[in-house]
C-alpha positions in Angstrom: 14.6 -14.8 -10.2 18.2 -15.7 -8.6 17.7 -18.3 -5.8 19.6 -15.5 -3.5 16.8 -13.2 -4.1 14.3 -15.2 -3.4 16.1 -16.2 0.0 15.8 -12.9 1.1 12.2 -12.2 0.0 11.6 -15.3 1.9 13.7 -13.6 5.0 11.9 -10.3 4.7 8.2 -11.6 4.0 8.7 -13.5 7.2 9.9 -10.4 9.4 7.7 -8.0 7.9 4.5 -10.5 8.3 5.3 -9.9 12.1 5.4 -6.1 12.1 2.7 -6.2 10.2 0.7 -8.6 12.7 2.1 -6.7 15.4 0.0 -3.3 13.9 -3.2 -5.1 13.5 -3.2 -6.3 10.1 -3.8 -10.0 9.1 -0.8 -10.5 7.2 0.7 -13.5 4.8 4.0 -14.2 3.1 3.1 -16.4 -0.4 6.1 -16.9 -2.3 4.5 -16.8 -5.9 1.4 -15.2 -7.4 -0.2 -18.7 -8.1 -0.1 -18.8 -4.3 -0.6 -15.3 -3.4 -3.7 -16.3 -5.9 -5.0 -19.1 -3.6 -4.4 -17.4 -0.5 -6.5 -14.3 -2.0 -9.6 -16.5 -2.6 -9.4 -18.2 0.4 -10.2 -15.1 2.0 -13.0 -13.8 0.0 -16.4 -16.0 0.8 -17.7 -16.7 -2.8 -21.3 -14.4 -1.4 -19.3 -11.6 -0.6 -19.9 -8.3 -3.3 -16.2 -7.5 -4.1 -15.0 -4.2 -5.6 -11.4 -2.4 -6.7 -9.3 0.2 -7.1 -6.7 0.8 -9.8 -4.1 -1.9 -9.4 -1.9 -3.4 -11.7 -0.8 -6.5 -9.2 -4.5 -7.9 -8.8 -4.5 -8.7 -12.4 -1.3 -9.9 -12.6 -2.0 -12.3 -10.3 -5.1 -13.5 -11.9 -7.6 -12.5 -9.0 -9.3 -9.8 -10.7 -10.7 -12.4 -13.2 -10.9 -14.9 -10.5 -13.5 -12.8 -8.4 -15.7 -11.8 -11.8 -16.6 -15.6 -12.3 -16.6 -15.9 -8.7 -18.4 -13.1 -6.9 -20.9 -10.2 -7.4 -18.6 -7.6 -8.4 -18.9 -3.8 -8.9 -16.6 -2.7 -11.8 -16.1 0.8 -12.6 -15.2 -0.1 -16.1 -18.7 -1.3 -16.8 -20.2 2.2 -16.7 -21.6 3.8 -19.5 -21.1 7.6 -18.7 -18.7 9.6 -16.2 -21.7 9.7 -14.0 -21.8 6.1 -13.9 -19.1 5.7 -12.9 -19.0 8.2 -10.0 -21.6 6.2 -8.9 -20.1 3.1 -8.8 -17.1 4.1 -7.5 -19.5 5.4 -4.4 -21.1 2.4 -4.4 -17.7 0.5 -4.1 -17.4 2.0 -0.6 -19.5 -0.5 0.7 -18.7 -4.0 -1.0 -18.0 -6.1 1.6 -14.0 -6.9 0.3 -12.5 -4.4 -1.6 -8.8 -5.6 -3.6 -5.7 -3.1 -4.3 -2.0 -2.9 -4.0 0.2 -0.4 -2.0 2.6 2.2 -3.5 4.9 1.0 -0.9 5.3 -0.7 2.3 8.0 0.4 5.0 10.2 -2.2 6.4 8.7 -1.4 9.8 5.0 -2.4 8.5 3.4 0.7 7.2 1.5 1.4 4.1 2.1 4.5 1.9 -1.0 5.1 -0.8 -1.0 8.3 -3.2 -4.6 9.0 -5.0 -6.1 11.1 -7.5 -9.9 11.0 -6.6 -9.2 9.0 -3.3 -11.8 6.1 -3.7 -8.9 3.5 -3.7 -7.5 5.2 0.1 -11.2 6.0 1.0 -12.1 2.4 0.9 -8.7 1.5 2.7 -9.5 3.7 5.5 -13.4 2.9 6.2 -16.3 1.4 4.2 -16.0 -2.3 3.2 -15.7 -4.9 5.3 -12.3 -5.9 4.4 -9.9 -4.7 2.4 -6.7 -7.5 0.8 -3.9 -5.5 -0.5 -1.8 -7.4 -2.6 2.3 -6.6 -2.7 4.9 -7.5 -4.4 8.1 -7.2 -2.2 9.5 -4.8 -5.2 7.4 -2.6 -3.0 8.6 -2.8 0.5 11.4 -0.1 1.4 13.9 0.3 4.8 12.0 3.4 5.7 8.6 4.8 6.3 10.8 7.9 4.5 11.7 5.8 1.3 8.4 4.6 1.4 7.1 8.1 0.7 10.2 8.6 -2.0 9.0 5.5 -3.8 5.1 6.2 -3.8 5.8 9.6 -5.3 8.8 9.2 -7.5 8.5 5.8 -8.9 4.8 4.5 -9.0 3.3 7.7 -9.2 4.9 8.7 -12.9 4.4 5.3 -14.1 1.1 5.2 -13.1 0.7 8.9 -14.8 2.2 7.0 -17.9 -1.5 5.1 -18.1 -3.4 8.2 -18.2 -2.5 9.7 -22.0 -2.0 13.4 -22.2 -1.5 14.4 -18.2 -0.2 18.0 -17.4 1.9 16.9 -14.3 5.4 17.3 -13.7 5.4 13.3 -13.3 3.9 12.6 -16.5 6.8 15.1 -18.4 9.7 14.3 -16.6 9.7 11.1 -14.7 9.5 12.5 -11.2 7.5 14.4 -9.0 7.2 17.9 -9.0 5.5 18.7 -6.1 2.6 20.2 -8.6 -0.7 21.7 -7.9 -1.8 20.6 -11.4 -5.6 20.0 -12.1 -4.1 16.7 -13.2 -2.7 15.5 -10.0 -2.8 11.9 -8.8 -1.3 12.8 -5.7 -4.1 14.4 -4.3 -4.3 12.4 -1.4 -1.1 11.2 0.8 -2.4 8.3 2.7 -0.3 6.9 5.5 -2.1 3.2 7.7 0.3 3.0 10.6 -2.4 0.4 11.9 -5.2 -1.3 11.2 -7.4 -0.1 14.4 -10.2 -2.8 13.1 -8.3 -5.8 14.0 -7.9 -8.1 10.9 -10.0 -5.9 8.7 -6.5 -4.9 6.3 -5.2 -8.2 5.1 -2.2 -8.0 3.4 -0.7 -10.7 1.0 3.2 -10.3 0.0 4.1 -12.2 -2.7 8.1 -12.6 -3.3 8.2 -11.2 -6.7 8.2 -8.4 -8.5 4.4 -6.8 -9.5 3.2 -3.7 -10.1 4.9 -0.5 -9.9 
């Protein structure tokens, strides 16, 4: 990264730590994921039962295998059947820290989320007892409108890329299509303009690129 970008990640992640403080959230600027790593843990006591949603950016930084030695942990992936795993993700509603990203962040501190099922918003909106999003500052945009524009037209199709075989616009042509599709993973439209549970959101920007 170009010491001029990293200067203004610096610059941003400070201002937008305030707007984000000034909404409710607990909010912290780390500069790399090996601290963004640190600061993550920090927050999580080691008795806590910690859960996830679909994020690309927790492993990159290392915490998803971080909290598996670490914590009681209800993972998804470990089911056996569909039914499983419906259950789990139901149970996951009421770890006591739950970890995922945001499709975007607005430059005036909110936080844009597009789901499929809607476990990953569900648990940002009520159930555990914390939630730490984790954000690379690719994600934060000028507007609460790009914000939206990003969610849907750039992590949305890559995410649809990880699902093989999806009938959605997003998946065929690299942007959304506003589609109805039995395959959406834009079911839910989730905008936190606060976090009304003082401190419960915690959100970690780390000044590089993750995620998508």
């Amino acid at each position: 990264m170009q010491q001029a970008e990293m200067l203004r990640n610096e610059a941003l992640g400070a201002t937008l730590v305030k707007k984000l403080k000034l909404r409710g959230f607990d909010a912290y600027y780390c500069a790399d994921k090996q601290a963004a790593l640190k600061q993550a843990l920090a927050l999580i006591p080691q008795d806590d039962v910690v859960s996830w949603g679909g994020s690309v950016t927790i492993d990159e930084i290392g915490l998803l295998s971080a909290v598996k030695e670490r914590n009681k942990v209800i993972d998804r992936a470990a089911a056996a059947t569909p039914e499983e795993k419906t259950e789990l993700m139901r149970q996951a509603l009421l770890c006591d820290t739950y970890l995922m990203s945001s499709n975007a962040i607005s430059s005036d501190g909110q936080l844009v989320n597009i789901d499929g099922n809607g476990n990953r918003c569900a648990a940002l909106i009520f159930g555990p007892k914390q939630v730490l999003v984790i954000a690379g500052m690719n994600k934060v945009t000028g507007s609460l409108e790009a914000a939206m524009d990003r969610a849907r037209n750039v992590a949305a199709p890559i995410n649809a890329k990880r699902f093989a075989g999806l009938q959605t616009p997003c998946y065929k042509a690299g942007l959304c299509g506003d589609c109805l599709s039995a395959d959406c993973i834009c079911s839910q439209i989730v905008i936190t303009r606060t976090s009304r549970n003082k401190g419960r959101i915690k959100i970690i920007l780390v000044g590089e690129s993750l995620g998508f």
